[in-house]
VEXNUGU-467449 format. One record per atom (N, C-alpha, C): x, y, z. Coordinates in steps of 0.1 Angstrom, whole numbers, plus 5000, padded with zeros to 4 digits. Layout:
<atoms>
XYZ
...
</atoms>
This chain:
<atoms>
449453474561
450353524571
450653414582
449853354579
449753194594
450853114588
450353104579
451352994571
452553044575
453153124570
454253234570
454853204582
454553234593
455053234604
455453084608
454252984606
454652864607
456052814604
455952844590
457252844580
458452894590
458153004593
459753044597
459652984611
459152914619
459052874634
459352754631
459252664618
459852534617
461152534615
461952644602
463352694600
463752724612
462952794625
463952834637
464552684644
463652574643
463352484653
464352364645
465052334632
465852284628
467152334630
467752494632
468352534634
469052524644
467852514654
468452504670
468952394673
467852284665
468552174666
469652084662
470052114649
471452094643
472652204654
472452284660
473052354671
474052284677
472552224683
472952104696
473452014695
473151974679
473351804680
475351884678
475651974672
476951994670
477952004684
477252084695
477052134708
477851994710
477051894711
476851774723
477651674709
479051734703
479851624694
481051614703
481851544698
482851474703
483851544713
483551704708
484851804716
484151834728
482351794728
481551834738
482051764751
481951824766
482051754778
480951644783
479851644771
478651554774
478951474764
479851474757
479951354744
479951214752
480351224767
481151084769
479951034776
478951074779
477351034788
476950944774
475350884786
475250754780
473950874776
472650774768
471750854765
470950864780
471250854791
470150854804
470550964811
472151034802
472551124809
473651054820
473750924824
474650864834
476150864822
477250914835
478550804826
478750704822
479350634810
479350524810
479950434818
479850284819
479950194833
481450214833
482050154843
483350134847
483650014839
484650034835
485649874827
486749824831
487049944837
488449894846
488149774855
489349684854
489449604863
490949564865
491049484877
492349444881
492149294884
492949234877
492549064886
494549034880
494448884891
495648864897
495448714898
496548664893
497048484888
498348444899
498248354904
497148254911
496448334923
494748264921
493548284933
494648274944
494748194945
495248164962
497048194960
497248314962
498748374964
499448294981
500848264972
501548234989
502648344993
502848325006
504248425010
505448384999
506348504991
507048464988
507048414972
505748394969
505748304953
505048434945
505848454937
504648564928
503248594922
502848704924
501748724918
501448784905
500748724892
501148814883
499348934881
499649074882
498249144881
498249144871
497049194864
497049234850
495649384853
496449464846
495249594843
494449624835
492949614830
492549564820
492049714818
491549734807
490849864802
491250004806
492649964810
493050204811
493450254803
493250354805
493050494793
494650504792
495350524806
497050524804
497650374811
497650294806
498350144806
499850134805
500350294798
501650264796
502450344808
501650384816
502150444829
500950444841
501050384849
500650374858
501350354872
500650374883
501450354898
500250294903
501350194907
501050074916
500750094940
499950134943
500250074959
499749934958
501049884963
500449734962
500149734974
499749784988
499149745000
500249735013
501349705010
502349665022
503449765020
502749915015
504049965015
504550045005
504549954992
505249924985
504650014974
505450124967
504950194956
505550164942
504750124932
505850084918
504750174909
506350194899
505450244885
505550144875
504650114865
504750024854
504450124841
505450104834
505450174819
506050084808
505650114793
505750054785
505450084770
505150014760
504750054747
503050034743
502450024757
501249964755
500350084751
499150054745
498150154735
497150124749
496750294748
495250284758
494050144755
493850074764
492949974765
493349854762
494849864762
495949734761
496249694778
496149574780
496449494793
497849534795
497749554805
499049614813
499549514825
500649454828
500449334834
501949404844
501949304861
502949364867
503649234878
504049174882
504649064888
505549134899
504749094909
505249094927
505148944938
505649014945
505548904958
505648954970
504448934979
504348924995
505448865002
505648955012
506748855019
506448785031
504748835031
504248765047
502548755041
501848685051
500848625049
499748715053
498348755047
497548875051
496848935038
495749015041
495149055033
495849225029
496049265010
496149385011
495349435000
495449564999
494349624994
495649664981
495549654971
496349714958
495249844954
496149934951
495450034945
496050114934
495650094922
495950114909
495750234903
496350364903
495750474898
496450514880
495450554875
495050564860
495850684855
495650734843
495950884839
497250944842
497950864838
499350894843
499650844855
498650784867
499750774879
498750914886
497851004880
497151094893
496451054901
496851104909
496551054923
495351164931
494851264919
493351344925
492251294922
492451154910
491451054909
491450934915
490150884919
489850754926
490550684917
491350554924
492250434920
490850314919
491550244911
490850134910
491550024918
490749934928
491149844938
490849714934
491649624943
491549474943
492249434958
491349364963
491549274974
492449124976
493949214974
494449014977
495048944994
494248864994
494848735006
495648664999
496848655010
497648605008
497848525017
497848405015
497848255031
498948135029
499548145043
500348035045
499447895047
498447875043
497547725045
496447755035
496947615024
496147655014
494647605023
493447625009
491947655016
491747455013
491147405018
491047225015
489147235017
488647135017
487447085017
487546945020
486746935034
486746795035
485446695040
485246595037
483746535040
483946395050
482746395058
482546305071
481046265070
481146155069
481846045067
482546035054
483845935051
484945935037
483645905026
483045785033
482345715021
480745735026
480145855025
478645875025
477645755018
476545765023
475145695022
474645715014
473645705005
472445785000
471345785014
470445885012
469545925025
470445925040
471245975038
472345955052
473146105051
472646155062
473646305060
475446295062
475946395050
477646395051
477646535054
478246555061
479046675063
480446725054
480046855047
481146915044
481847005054
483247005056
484147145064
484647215053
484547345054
485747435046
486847475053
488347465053
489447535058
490447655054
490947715064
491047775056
490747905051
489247915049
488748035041
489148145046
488448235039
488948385042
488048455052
486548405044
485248445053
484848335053
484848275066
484548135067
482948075070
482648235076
481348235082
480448295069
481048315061
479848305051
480148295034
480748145034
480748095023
479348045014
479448085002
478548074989
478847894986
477547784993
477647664987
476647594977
476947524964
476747484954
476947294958
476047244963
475847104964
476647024954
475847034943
476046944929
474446904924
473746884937
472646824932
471446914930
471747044927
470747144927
470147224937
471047154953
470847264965
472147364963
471447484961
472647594970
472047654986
473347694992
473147765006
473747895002
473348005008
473748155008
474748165012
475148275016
475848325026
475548305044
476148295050
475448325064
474748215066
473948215082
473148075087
471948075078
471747975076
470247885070
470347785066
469447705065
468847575066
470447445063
470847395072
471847295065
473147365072
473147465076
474247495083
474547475092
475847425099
476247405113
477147485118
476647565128
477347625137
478047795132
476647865125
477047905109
479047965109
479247865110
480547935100
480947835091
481747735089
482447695077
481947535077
481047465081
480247365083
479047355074
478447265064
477247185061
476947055064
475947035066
475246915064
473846905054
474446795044
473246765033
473446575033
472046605028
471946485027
471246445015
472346365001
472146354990
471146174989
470146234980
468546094983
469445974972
470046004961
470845914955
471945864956
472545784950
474145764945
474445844935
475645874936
476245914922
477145984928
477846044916
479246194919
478646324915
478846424926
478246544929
479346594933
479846724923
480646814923
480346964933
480646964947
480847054956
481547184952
480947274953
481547424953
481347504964
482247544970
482447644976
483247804976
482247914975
482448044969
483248104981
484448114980
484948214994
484348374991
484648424999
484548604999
483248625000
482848635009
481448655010
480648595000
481248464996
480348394985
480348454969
481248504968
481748654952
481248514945
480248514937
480448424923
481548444909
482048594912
483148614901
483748564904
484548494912
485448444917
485748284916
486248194911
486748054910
486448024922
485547904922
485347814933
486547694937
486247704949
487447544955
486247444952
486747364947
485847234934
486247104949
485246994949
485546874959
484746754950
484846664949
483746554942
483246444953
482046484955
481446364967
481246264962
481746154961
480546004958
480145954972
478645914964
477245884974
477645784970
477545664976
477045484974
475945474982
474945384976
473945314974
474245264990
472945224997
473245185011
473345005008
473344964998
473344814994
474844784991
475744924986
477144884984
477644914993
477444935005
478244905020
478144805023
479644765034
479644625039
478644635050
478144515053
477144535061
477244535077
478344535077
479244605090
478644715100
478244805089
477944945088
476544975083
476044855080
474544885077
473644845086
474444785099
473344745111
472944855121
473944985121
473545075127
472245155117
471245215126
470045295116
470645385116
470045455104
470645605102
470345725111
469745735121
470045815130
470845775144
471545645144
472245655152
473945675150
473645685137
474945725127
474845895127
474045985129
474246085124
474746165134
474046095148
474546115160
475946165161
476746075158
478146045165
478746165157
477946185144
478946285132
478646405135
477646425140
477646575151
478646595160
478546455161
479546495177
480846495174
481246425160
482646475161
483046575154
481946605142
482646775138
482346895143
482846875160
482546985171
484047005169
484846895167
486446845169
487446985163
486647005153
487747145145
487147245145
486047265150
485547405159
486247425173
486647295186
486947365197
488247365197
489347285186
490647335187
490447485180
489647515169
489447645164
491047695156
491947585156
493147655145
493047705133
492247605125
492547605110
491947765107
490247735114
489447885111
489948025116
490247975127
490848125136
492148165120
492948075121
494148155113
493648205099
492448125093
491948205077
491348365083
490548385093
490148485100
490648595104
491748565110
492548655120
493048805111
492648905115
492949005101
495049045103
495149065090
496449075087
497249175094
498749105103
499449225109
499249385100
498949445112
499349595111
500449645102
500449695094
502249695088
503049865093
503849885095
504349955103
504050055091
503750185097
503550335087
504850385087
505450365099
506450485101
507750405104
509150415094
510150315096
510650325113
511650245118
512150265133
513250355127
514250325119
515550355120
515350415104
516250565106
516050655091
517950645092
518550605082
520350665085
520850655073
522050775067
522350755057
523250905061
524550915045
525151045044
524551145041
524951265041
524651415037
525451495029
525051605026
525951675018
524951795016
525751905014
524852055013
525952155013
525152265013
525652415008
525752485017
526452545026
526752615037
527052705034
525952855039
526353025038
526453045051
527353135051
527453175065
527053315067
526353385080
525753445081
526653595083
527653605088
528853715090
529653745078
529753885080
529753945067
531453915067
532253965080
533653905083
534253775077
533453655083
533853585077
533353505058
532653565059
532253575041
533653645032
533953735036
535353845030
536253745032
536553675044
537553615036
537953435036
536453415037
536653285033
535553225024
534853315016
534153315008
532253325008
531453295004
530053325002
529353225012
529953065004
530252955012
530452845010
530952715012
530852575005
529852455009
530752325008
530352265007
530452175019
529252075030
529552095038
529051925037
529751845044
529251685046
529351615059
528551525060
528051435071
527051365076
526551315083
525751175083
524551235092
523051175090
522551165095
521551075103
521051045116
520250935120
519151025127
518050915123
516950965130
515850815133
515050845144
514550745152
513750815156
512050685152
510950695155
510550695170
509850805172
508950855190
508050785187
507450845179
505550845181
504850895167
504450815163
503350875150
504250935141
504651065139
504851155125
505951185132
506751195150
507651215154
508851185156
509951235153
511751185152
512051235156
513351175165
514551225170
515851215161
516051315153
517051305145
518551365151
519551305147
520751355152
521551335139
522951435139
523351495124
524951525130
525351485121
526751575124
528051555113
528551695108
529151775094
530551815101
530651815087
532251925089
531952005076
532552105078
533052215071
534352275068
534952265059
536552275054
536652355043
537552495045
537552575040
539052675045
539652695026
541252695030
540852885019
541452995026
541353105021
543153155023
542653255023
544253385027
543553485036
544253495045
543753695052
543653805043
542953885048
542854005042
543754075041
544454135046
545654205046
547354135041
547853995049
548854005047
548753895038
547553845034
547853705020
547953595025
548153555037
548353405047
547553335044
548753215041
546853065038
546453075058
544853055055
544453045065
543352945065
542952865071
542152735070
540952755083
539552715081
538352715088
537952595085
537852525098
537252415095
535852425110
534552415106
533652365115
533152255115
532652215128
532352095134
530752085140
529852075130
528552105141
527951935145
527251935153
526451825158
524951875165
524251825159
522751885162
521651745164
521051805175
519651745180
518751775174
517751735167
516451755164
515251705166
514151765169
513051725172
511951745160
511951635150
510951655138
509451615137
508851645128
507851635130
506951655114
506151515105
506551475092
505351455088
504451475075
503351425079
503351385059
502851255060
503051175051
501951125038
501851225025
501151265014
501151125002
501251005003
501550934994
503350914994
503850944987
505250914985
505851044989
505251114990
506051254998
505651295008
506851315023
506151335033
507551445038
506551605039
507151735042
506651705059
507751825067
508851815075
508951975082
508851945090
509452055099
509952025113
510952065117
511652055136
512252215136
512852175152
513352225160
514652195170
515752215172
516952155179
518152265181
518952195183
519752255186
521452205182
521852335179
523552275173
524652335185
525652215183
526552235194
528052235179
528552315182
529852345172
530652385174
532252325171
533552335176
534152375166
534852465163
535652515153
537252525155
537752575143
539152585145
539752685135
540352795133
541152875125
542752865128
543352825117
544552795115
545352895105
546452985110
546953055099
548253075104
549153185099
550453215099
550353295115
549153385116
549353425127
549153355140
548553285137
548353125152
546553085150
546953025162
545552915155
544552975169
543052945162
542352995174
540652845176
540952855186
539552725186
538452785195
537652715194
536452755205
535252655201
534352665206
532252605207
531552745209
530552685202
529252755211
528552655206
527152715208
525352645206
524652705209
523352665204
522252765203
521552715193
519952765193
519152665187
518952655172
518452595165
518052595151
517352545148
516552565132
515352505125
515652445112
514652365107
514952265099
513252235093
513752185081
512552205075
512752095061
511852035051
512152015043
511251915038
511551805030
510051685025
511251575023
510751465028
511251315021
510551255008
511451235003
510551164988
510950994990
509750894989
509950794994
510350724980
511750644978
511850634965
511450454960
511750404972
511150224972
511050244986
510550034991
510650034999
511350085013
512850105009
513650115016
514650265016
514150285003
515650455006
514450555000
514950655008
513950765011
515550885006
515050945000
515851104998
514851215006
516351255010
515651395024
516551535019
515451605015
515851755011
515351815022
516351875027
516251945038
517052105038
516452205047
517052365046
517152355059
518352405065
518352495081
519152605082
518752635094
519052745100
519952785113
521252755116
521952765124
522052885128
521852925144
522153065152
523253045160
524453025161
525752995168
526553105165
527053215180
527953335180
528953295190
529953305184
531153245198
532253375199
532353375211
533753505208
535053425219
535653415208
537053345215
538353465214
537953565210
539453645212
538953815218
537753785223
537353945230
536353985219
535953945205
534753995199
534553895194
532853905189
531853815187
532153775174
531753695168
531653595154
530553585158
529353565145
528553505143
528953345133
528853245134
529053145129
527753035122
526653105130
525553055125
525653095107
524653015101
524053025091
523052945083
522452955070
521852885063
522152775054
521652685058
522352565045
521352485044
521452435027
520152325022
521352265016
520652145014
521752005009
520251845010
521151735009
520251605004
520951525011
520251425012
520451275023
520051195017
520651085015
520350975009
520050845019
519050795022
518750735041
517950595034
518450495044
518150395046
517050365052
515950295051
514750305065
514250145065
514450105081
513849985081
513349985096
</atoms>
């Protein structure tokens, strides 16, 4: 009976387990874990040809390892939103070619999966500089046993470049042993002759990153003229202190690799472009007989307050040719509105919804067989809608309002207000 049971408690315990192993196959949500139970690593990467980008000269990125390569969206940092599509197969290099138009650090950010944007993007840090980075050494022609000074210019993080001697000293990041003045300054002092290839790691010393290369030659203190061999070597090392104070207290080269990159404006100054929309009018009177409603055009400007706030100003015509009710007469309505608004936008990635408040001022005119009638009124209205940012520069603006305008020019009231949605096509710089 022992046996027995055994038997069938081994058949349970294969069962379960062929289960799982089916459970945890390819259609499974754990297929994609490693065996520790972690995700597997990240592969994505972004890198960008040439290191040292200028204002103006292009950069070419490349996208390495995405799942969707053949569509992707680009923020390249200043603004600027692109899509890149193609024939490429997931885990195919996807490549994109831009240019900075000013000098500064920006943050690119590359989102995967189509372009969703409810998943973390993958990033890359490019500086872009009007002065390339140099390396330079003092004295020209070094000693052996005689300290030279290296300067780095230039850099990005000046105060804590990653240095590689040549002769098997490296220095860290940051102050320690050999540093002067810890930002972009060494002093070494090589015991032989020979050529020793200098490296210096910008970016907080990144070793992924391509070093700026320098080649020191050391001479032998016997192949100096002896000019130069009568001073001892610490009265020589003296003077070289004291003059590579010289490009720390003008402080140009370093201050400008340092200085962090203008602000780039969020919010354009100037929005302007034409309009066009659908105009219902709210009176049942003039619906009978000049119809449901049309079509209504004119221009819009709007100008930055403060943060997410505009002053927008707008102004349409409306033209519209019917007959009277009764005796058949062409009769013509044309309105005139001009409106203030006070908006107020708040900005989602490429789409940034909208809401104000203002007011319309409107001059009308009816022209028919029986005589012509004119008048104004005003009164306030609402407005609402989202901009879709389509490049740098032109934005489309779907907008709905609400006009409340009643005028009585012949002893009874008209309502003239009404609802109209329509699109803008706007400039923004």
């Amino acid at each position: 009976m022992k046996a027995k049971t055994a038997l069938i408690a081994v058949a349970v315990f294969f069962v379960t387990f062929a289960w799982g192993a089916t459970w945890l196959s390819a259609d499974s949500p754990l297929a994609g874990m490693s065996a520790s139970g972690q995700a597997p690593a990240e592969t994505r990467q972004i890198t960008f040809t040439p290191a040292e980008p200028a204002p103006g000269r292009s950069v070419l990125f490349t996208a390495s390892n995405f799942r969707t390569p053949n569509l992707l969206q680009w923020d390249m940092g200043d603004g600027t939103m692109l899509t890149s599509g193609g024939r490429t197969a997931p885990g195919q290099d996807a490549t994109l070619a831009y240019a900075y138009a000013k000098a500064g650090q920006y943050l690119v950010r590359v989102f995967d999966d189509g372009g969703n944007r409810d998943l973390a993007p993958v990033t890359v840090l490019v500086t872009v500089s009007d002065r390339p980075r140099t390396l330079q050494i003092d004295p020209e022609q070094p000693l052996a046993g005689q300290a030279v000074v290296i300067t780095a210019l230039n850099f990005h993080t000046p105060e804590k470049i990653g240095w590689d001697l040549g002769d098997g000293t490296e220095i860290q990041p940051g102050n320690g042993p050999g540093v002067l003045f810890p930002s972009f300054q060494v002093s070494h002092v090589y015991e032989k002759a020979g050529d020793y290839l200098v490296k210096a790691y910008d970016n907080n010393g990144d070793r992924e990153q391509p070093p700026l290369a320098l080649t020191v030659r050391v001479a032998a203190a016997r192949e100096i003229a002896p000019a130069r061999e009568v001073a001892p070597a610490r009265e020589i090392a003296a003077p070289v202190r004291a003059e590579i104070r010289l490009p720390l207290t003008s402080a140009t080269p370093a201050q400008s690799s340092i200085t962090p990159a203008p602000r780039r404006k969020r919010y354009p100054l100037i929005k302007i472009g034409p309009y066009a929309g659908y105009f219902q009018p709210r009176d049942l009177l003039v619906k009978d007989i000049y119809g449901p409603g049309d079509v209504i055009y004119g221009a819009r400007l709007g100008v930055h307050l403060w943060k997410g706030f505009y002053l927008w100003l707008s102004a349409s015509q409306l033209k519209v040719i019917s007959k009277t009710t009764f005796t058949q007469d062409k009769t013509t309505l044309t309105l005139l509105p001009a409106s203030v608004f006070l908006r107020y936008g708040v900005r989602l990635g490429s789409f940034s919804p909208y809401a104000g408040i203002g007011f319309t001022y409107m001059n009308f005119k009816e022209e028919s067989e029986l005589g012509n009638v004119t008048g104004n009124g005003w009164n306030k209205a609402f407005e609402g809608g989202c901009e879709i940012r389509m490049n740098r520069f032109f934005v489309l603006d779907l907008a709905v309002r609400y006009d409340m305008i009643k005028v009585n020019p012949t002893g009874f009231e008209i309502d003239l207000g009404g609802l109209q949605a329509g699109v803008a096509l706007l400039v923004s710089f």
